[in-house]
C-alpha positions as CSV (number, residue, x, y, z in Angstrom):
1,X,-10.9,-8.7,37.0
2,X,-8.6,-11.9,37.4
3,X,-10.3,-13.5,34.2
4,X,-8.9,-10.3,31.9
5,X,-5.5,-10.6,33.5
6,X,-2.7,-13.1,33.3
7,X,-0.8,-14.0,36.6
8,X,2.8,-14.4,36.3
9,X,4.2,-14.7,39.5
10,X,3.5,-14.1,43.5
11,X,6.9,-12.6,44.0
12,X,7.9,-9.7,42.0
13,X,11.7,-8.7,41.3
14,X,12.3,-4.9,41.0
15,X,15.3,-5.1,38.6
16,X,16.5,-3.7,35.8
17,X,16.1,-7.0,34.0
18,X,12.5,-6.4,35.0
19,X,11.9,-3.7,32.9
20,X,13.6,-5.3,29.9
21,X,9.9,-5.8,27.4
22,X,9.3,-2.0,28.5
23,X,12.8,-0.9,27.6
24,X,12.3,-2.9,24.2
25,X,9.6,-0.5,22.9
26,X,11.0,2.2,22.0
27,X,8.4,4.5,22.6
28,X,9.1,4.7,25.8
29,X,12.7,6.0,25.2
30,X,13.4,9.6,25.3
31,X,13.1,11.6,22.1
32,X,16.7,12.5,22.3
33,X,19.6,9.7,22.8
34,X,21.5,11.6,25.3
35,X,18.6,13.1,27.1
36,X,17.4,10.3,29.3
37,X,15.5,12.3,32.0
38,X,13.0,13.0,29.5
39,X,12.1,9.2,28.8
40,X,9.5,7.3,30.5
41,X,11.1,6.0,33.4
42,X,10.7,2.0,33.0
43,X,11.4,1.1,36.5
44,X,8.8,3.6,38.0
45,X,6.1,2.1,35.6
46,X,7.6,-1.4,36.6
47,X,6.9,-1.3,39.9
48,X,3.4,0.6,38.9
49,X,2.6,-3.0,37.9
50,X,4.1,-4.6,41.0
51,X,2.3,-2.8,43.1
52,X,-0.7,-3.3,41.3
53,X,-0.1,-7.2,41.6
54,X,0.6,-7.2,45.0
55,X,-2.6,-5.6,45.6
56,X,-4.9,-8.4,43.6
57,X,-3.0,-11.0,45.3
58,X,-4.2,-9.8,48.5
59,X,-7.1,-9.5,47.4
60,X,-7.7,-13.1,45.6
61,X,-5.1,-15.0,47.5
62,X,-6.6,-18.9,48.8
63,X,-5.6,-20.3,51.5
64,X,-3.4,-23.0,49.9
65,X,-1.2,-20.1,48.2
66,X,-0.9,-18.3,44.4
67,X,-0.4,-20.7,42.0
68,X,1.9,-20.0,38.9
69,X,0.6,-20.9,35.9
70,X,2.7,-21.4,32.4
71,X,1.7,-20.0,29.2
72,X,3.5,-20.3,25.5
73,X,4.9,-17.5,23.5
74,X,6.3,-15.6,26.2
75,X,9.4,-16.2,27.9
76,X,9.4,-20.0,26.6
77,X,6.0,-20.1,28.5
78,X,7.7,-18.8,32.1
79,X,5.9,-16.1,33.9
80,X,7.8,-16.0,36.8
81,X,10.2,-12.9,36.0
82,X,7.5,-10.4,34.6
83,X,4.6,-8.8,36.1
84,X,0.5,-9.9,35.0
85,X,-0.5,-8.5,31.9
86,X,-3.8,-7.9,30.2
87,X,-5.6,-10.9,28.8
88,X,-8.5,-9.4,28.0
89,X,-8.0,-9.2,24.0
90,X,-6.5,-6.6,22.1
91,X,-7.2,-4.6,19.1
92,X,-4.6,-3.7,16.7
93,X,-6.1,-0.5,15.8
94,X,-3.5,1.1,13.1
95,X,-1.9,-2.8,11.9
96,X,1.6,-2.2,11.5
97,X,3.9,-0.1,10.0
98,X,7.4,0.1,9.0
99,X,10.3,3.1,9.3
100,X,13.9,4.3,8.9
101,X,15.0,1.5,7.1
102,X,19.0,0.2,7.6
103,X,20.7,-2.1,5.5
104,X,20.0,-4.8,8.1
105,X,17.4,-3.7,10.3
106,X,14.0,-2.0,10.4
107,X,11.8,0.0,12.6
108,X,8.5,-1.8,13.2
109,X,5.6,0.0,14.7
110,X,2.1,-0.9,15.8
111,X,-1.0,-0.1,18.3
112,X,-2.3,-2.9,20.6
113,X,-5.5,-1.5,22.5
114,X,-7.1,-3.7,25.5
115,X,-10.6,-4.4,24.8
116,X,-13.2,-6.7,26.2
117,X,-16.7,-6.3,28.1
118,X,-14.0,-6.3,31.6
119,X,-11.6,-3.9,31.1
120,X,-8.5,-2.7,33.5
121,X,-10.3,-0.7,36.4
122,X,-6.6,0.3,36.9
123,X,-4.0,1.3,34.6
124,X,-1.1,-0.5,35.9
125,X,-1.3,-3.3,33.3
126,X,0.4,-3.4,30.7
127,X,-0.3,-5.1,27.3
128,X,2.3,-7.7,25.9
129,X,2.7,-8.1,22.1
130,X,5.3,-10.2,20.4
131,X,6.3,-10.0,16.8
132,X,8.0,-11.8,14.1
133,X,9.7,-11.2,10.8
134,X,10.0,-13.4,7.8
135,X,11.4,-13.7,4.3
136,X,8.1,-14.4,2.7
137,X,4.7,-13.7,2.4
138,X,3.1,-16.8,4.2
139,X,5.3,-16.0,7.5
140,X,6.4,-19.9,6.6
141,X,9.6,-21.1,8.4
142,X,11.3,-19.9,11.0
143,X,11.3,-15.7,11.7
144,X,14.7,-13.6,10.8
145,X,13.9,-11.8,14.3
146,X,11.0,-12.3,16.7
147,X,10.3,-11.0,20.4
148,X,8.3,-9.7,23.0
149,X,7.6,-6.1,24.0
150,X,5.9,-3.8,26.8
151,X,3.4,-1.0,25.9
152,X,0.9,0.9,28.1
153,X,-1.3,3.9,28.5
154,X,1.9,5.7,29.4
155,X,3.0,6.2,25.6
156,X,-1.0,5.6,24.1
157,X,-1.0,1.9,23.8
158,X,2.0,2.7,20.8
159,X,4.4,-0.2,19.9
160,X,8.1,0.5,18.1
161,X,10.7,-2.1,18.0
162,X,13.8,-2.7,16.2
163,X,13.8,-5.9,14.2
164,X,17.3,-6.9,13.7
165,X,19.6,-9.8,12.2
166,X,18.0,-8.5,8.1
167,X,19.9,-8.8,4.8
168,X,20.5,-5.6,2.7
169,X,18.3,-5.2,0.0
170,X,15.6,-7.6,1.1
171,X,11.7,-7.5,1.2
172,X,10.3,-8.9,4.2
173,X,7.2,-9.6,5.5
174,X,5.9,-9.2,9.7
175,X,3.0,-9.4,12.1
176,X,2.4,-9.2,15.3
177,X,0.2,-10.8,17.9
178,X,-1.4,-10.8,21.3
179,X,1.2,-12.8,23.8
180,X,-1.6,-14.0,26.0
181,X,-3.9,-15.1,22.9
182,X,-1.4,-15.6,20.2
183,X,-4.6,-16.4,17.5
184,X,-5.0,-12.2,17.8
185,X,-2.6,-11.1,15.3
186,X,-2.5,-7.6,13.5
187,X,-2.7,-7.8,9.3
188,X,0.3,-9.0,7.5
189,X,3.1,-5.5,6.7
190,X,5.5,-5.5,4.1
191,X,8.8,-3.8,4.6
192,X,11.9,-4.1,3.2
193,X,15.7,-3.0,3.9
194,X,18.1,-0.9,2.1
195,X,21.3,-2.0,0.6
196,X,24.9,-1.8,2.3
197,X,27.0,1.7,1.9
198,X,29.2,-0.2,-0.2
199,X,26.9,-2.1,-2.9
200,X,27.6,-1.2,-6.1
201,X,25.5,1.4,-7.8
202,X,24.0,-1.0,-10.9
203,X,23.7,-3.6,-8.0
204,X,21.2,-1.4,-5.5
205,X,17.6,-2.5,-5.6
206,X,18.8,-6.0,-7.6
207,X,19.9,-4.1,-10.5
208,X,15.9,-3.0,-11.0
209,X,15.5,1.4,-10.8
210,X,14.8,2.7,-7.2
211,X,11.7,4.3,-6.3
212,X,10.7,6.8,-3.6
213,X,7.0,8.3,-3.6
214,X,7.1,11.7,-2.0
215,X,4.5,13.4,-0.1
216,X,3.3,16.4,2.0
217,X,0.5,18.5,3.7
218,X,-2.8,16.2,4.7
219,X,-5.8,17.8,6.3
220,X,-8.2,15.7,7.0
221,X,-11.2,18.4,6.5
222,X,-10.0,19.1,3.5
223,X,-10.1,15.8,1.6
224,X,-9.6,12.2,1.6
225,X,-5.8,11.0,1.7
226,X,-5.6,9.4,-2.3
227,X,-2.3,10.4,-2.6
228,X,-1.3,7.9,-0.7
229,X,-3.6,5.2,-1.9
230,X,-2.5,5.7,-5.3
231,X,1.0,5.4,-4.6
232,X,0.6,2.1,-2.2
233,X,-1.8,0.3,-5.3
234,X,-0.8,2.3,-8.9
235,X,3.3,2.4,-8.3
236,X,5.7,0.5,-7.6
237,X,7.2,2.4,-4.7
238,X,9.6,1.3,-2.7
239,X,10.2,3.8,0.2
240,X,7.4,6.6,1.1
241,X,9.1,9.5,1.6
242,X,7.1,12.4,4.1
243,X,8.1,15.8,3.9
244,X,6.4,17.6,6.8
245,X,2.4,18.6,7.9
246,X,1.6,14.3,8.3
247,X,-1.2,16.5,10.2
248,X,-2.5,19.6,10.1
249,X,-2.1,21.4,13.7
250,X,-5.6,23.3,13.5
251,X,-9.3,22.7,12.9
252,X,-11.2,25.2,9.7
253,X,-14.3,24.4,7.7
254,X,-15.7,20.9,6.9
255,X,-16.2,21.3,2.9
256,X,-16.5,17.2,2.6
257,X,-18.3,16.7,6.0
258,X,-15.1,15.3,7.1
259,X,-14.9,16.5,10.7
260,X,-11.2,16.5,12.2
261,X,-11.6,15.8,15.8
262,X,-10.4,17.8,18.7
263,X,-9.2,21.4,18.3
264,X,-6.1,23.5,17.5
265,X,-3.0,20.8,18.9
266,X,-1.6,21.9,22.5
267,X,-1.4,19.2,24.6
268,X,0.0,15.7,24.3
269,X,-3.4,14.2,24.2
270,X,-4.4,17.0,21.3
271,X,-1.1,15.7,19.4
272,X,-2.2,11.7,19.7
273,X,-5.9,12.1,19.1
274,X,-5.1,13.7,15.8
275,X,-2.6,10.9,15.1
276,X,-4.9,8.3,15.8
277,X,-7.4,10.0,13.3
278,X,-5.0,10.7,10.3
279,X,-3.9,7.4,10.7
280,X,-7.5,5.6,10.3
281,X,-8.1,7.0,6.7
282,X,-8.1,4.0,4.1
283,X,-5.3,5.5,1.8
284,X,-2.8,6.1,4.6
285,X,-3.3,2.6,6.1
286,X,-2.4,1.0,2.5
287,X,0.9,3.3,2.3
288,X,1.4,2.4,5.6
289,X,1.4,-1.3,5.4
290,X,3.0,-1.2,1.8
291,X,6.3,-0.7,2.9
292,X,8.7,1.4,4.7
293,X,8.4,5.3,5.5
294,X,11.1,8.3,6.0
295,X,9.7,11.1,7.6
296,X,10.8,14.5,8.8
297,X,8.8,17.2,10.9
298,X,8.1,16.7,14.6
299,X,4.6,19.0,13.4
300,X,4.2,21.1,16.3
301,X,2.5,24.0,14.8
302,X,1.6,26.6,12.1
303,X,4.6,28.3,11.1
304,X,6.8,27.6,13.8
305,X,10.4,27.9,14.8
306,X,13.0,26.9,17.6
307,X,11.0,29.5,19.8
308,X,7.5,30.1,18.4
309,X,4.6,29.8,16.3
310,X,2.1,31.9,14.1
311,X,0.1,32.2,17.4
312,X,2.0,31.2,20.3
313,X,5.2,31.5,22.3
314,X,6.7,32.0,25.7
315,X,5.0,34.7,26.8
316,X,1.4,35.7,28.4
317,X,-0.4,36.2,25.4
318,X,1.5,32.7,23.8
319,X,0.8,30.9,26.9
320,X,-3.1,31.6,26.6
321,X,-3.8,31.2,23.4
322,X,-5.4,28.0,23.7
323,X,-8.0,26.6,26.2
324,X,-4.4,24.3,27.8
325,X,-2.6,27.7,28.3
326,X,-0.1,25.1,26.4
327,X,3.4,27.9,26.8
328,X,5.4,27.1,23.2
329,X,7.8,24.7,25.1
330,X,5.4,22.8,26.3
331,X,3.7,22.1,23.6
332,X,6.9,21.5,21.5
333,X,7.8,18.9,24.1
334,X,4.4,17.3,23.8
335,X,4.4,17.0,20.2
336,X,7.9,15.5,20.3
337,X,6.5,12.8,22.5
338,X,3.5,12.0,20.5
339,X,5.7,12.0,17.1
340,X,8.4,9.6,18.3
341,X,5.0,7.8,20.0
342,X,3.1,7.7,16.6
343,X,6.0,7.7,14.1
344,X,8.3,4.9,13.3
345,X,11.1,6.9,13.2
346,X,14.8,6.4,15.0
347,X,16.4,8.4,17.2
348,X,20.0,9.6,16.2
349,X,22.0,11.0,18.3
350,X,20.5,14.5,19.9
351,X,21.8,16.0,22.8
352,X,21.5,19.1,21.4
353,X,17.7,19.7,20.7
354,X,15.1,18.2,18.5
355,X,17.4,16.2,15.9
356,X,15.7,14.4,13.3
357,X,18.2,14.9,10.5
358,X,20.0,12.3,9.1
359,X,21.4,10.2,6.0
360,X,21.0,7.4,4.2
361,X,23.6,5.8,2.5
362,X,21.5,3.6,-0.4
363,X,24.4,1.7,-2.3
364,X,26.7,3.6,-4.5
365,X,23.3,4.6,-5.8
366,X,22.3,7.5,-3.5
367,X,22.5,9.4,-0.3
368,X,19.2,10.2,1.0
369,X,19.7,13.6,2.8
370,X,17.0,14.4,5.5
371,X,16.7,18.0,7.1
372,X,15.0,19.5,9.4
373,X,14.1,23.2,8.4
374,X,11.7,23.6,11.3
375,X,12.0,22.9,14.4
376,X,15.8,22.0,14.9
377,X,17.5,25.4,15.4
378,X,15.1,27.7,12.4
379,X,15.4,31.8,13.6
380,X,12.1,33.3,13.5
381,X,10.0,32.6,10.5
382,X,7.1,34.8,8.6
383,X,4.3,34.7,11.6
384,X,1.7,36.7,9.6
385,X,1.7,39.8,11.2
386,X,5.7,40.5,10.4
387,X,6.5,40.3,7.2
388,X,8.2,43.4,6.4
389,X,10.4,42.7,9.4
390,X,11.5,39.0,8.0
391,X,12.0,40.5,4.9
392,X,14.5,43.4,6.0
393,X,17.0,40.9,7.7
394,X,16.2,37.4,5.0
395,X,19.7,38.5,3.8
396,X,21.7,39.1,7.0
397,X,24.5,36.5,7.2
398,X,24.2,34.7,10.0
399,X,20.2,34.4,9.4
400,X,20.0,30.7,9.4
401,X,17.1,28.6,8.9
402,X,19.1,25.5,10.0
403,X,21.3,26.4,12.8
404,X,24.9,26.0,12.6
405,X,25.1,22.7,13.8
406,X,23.0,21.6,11.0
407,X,24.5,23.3,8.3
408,X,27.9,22.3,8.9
409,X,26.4,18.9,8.5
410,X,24.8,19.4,5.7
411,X,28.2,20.3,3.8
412,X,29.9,17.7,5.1
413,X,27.3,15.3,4.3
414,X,26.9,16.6,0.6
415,X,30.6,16.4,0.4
416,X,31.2,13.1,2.0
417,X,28.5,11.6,-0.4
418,X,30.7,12.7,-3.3
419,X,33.8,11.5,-1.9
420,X,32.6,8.4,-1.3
421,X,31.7,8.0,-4.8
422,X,27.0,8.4,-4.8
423,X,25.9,8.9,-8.0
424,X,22.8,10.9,-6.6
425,X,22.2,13.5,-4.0
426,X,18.6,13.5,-2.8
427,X,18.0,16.2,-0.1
428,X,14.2,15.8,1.8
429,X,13.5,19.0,3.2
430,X,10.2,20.6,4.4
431,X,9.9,24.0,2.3
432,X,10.1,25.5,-1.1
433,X,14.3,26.0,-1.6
434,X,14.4,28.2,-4.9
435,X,13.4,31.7,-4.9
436,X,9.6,31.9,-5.8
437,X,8.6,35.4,-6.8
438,X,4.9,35.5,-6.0
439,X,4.0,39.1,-7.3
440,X,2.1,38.5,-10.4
441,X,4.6,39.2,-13.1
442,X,6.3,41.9,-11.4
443,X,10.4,41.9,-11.2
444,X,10.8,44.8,-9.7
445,X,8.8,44.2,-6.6
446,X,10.3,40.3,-5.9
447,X,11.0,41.3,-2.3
448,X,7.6,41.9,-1.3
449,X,6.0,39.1,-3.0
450,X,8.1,36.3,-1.4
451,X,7.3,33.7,1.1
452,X,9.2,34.4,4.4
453,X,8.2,31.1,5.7
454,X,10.2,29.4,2.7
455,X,13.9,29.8,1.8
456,X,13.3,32.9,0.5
457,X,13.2,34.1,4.2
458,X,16.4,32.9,5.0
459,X,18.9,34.1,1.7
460,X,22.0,34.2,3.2
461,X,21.3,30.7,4.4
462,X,20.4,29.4,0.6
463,X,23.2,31.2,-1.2
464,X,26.0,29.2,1.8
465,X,24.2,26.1,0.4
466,X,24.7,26.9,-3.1
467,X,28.0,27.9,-3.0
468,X,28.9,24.9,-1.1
469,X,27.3,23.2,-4.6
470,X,28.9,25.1,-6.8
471,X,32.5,25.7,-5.1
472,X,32.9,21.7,-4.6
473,X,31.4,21.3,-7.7
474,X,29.0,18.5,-6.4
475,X,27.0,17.6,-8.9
476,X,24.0,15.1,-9.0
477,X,22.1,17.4,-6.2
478,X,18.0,17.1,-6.4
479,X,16.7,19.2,-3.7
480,X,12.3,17.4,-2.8
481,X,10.1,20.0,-1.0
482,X,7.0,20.0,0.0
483,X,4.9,22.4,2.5
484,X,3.5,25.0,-0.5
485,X,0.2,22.9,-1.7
486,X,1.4,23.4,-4.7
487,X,3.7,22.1,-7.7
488,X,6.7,23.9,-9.1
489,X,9.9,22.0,-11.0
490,X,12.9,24.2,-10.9
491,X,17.2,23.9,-11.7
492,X,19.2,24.9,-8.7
493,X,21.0,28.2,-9.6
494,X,21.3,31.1,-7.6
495,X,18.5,33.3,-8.1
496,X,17.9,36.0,-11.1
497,X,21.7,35.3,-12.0
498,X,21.5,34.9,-16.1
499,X,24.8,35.8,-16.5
500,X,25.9,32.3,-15.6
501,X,22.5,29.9,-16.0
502,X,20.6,29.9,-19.0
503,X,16.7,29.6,-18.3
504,X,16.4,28.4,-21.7
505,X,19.0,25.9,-21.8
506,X,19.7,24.9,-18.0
507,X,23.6,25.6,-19.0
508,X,24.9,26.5,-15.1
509,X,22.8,25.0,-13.2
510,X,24.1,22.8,-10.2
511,X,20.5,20.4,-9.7
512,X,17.0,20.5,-9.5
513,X,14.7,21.2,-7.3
514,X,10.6,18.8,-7.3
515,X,8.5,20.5,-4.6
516,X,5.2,18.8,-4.6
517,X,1.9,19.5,-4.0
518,X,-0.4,18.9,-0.5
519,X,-2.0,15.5,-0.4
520,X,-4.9,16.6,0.7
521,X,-4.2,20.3,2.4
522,X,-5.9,23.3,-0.2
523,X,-4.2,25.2,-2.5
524,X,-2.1,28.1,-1.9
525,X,-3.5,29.3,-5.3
526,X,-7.2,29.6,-3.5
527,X,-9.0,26.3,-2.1
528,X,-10.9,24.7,-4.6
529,X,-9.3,26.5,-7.6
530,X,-10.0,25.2,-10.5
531,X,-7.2,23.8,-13.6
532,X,-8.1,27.0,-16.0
533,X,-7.6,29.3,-13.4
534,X,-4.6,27.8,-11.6
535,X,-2.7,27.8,-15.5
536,X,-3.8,31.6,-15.4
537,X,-1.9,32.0,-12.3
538,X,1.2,29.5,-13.3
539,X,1.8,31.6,-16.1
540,X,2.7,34.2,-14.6
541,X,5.4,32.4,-12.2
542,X,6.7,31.0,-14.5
543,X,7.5,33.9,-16.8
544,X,8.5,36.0,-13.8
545,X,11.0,33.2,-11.9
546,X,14.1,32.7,-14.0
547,X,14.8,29.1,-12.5
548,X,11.2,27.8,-12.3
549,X,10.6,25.7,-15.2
550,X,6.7,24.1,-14.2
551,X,4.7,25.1,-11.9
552,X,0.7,23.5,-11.4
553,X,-1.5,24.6,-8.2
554,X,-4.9,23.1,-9.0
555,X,-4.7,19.4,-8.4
556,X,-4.0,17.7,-5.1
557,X,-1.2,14.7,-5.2
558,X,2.1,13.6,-4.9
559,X,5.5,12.7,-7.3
560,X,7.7,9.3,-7.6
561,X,11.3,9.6,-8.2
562,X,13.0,6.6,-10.0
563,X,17.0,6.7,-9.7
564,X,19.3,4.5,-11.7
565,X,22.9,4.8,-12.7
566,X,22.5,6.6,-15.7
567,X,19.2,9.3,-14.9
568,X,16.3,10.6,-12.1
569,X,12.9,10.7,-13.4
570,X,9.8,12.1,-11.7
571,X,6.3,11.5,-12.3
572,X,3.7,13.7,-10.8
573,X,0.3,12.3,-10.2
574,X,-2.8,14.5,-9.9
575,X,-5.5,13.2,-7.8
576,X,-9.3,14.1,-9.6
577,X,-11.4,14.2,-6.5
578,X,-10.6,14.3,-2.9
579,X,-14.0,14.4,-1.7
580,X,-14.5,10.8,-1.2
581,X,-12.0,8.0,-1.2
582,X,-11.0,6.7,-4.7
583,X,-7.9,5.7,-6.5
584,X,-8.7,8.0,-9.8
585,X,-5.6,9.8,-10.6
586,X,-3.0,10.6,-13.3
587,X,0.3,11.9,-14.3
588,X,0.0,15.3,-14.7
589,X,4.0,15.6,-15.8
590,X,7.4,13.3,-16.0
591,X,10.9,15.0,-15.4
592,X,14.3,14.4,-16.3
593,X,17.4,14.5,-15.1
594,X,20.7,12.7,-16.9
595,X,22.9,11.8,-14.4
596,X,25.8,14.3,-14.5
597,X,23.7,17.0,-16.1
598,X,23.1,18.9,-13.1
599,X,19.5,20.2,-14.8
600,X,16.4,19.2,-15.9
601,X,16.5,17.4,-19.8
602,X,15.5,19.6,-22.7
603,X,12.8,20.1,-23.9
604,X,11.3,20.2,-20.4
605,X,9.3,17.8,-19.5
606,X,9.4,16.7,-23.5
607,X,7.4,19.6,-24.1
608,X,4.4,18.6,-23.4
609,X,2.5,18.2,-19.5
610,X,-0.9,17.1,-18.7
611,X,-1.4,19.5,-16.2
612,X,0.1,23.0,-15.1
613,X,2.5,25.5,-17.3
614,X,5.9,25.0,-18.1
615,X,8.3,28.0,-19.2
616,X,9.2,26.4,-22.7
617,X,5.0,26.5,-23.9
618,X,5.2,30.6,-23.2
């Protein structure tokens, strides 16, 4: 045991200075800031270890006495404030990865697993991993930002630490390594910061276009993650953008032979073996270590909201639904922990629930807009078996698929973003925003053919937004969705009003909406549907939705968005065949939008797509 173990001191201080390479990953931290009793409790786990040192001293103790040894690396090569920690080799099992870029700082994020033929009998060591952060590719020089950090079975062997002291609008490059055998290092990340709130809008991204690549909706069943190798190798993307279902919550069919591990997600260990999995496929990895990620969606379940799912809740039958008897807080809670565990995402400031929403001033450029219109403070949703009943109250006023506390931000933040003089408005949210009539060419029967799930569900909640839009005249607004496996371009008007938008001509809109199609996760069209019969389908959305100016539900894939002073343009790339990984792909359509405009150019799409319908080829 002592050969896989590095002594670092006979006495032991229980302090909170002890605790301080714990307390530096933040995945020990409690999902919410000001919720502290929820976090892992550092000291407890310190003087786990202590303990646990004690005991081998005890045990291996010679007669002349313990004797310290020193180390480099790690404290300047001084052992004598921390406890022993594993020195039995580590893999980096996920490399690193990179989140919720700041102007001068970055999340970094990482996986160090003990390995070796003479593993930990007992799992009150920890691992030690230091990292470093440079200004160029060779990790030549001395690091921006460098340290030492803490992780343990306690939080899955996860890593997430802030690296600090960065320059806006700067790429960098970081690694980490094994403290007690500093040759084991993880693969070489790229990552790279945003600019200062105040940069000038031609000066953001060195005067060169800014580019998200948006995504939604893997299942790892269902196909091989390409999206997101195409975007990490074909484009030059500079933040990945994630707009809910990183993982699917349940287990279906195997079409590929591609078996998803575990079952449907209850427990914490449900939520982190499906983590780990997702996070091994090829394409993911490359987006991964490509650059930095925004994500939203703690992905607790099918269909849920703040008190439920499609299957579960807090009640008998919701308590047994699964082999855990996971009740729906529980396994809410759990899948919290695993997501700020698995995720490199920060925490912002939440008392008051499951807050992941939050802004991103870009420059003068942009204010990237992140909701949550899930888990937050969402009233109940469609769960299958009541949709008539969502229907009859989707218009009552104080319906609201945000909660108050997030709407009022919401308008504030749109209106603060004008006032402080963005040219762009980009709002990441996890579900279809415009109204989507579903019934086949039929007007007269929209309310029955709408998806409760999506804003349509919630229509006094949509028309607050847009009249907010409208009556502040706040222009510039481009709404990215995801969660509907399918594609659909749309302006931003309220619904079925052609009185004051022009279908034809976009004249009244106030933006655009780009909801995207699954990564990987089957068409809502029908799985495996084919381009002929998906058009068939389009066709008839599109003639029957006012607003809806595209819409595509054969293809799996994903959609850039390129801002610069003067437009928006987004490319939507189809991937050919998910059945095996490959990077064969192409742009199935490229969109429009003149700064100002508040609509999609004309003629659509220039007329012409390589994939889907649009409303001007009717």
């Amino acid at each position: 045991m002592l050969s896989a173990l590095l002594s670092v001191g006979a006495a032991l201080c229980i302090s909170a200075s002890a605790t301080e390479l714990f307390d530096r990953n933040l995945a020990y931290s409690s999902p919410f800031v000001n919720a502290p009793h929820l976090s892992h409790n550092t000291r407890s786990i310190q003087a786990r270890h202590a303990e646990y040192v004690k005991r081998q001293l005890s045990d291996t103790e010679s007669s002349d006495g313990f004797e310290d040894e020193h180390y480099p690396t790690f404290y300047g090569g001084d052992f004598s404030s921390s406890p022993w920690i594993y020195n039995g080799g580590i893999n980096f099992t996920h490399s690193g990865e990179v989140g919720d870029p700041f102007d001068n700082s970055v999340l970094l994020w990482t996986r160090a697993v003990p390995i070796g033929p003479r593993l930990p009998s007992d799992v009150s060591i920890p691992v030690c991993v230091s990292f470093k952060i440079f200004d160029n590719p060779t990790l030549a020089g001395r690091p921006l930002d460098s340290g030492d950090a803490f992780t343990s079975y306690d939080v899955d062997f996860t890593l997430k630490v802030e690296a600090k002291n960065l320059k806006p609008d700067t790429e960098y490059w970081f690694q980490f390594a094994d403290c007690a055998n500093p040759k084991t290092v993880s693969t070489v990340g790229t990552t790279r910061t945003i600019s200062a709130p105040s940069t000038p809008a031609h000066l953001v991204n060195g005067g060169k276009p800014l580019t998200l690549a948006v995504f939604s909706c893997s299942r790892y069943q269902s196909g091989y993650f390409n999206a997101y190798g195409v975007a990490a190798h074909n484009t030059s993307s500079d933040i990945f953008v994630h707009l809910g279902d990183y993982v699917a919550r349940h287990v279906h069919s195997e079409p590929i032979g591609r078996k998803t591990l575990g079952r449907e997600l209850a427990t914490i260990a449900d939520y982190r073996l499906r983590l780990n999995q997702y996070r091994t496929d090829v394409g993911l990895r490359a987006a991964h270590e490509r650059g930095p990620w925004i994500t939203d969606d703690h992905e607790v379940a099918d269909q849920s909201w703040k008190a439920g799912t499609a299957d579960s809740n807090d009640s008998t039958v919701g308590c047994s639904f699964s082999p855990s008897g996971a009740c729906f807080t529980d396994r809410k809670l759990a899948a919290v922990r695993a997501y700020h565990e698995w995720i490199p995402i920060r925490q912002v400031d939440p008392d008051d629930k499951l807050r992941i929403w939050r802004n991103f001033q870009i420059g003068k450029l942009l204010d990237l807009t992140m909701l949550d219109t899930r888990q937050y403070d969402r009233d109940i949703t469609d769960v299958t078996h009541r949709n008539t009943v969502i229907d009859s109250i989707a218009d009552e006023k104080d319906r609201s698929l945000m909660g108050p506390n997030q709407e009022k931000w919401f308008s504030d933040t749109l209106s603060a973003s004008k006032a402080r003089g963005a040219i762009w408005r980009i709002v990441g949210q996890q579900i279809v925003f415009s109204q989507l009539n579903e019934s086949g060419g039929c007007k007269n029967h929209v309310h029955t053919a709408l998806d409760q799930d999506a804003w349509d569900g919630y229509r006094a909640n949509r028309e607050r937004v847009l009249d907010h839009l409208y009556g502040e005249k706040i222009d510039n607004t481009i709404i990215l969705s995801g969660d509907s496996h399918a594609n659909w371009v749309s302006d931003l008007a309220h619904p079925n009003d052609t009185k004051t938008y022009n279908p034809l001509t976009g004249a009244g809109a106030i933006g655009v909406e780009f909801a995207g199609t699954a990564v990987s996760s089957t068409s809502s069209f029908g799985a495996g549907i084919l381009p002929e019969a998906a058009d068939r389908i389009s066709q008839q959305y599109v003639r029957v939705n006012d607003d809806l100016q595209w819409s595509e539900g054969s293809y799996r894939g994903f959609f850039t968005l390129r801002l610069n002073t003067s437009a928006a343009v987004a490319t939507y790339y189809a991937m050919r065949n998910v059945s095996n990984a490959n990077l064969d792909a192409f742009a199935s359509a490229t969109f429009v939008v003149e700064a100002g405009a508040n609509k999609l150019s004309r003629p659509v799409a220039g007329g012409k797509v390589n994939a889907g319908v649009l409303k001007v080829q009717l």
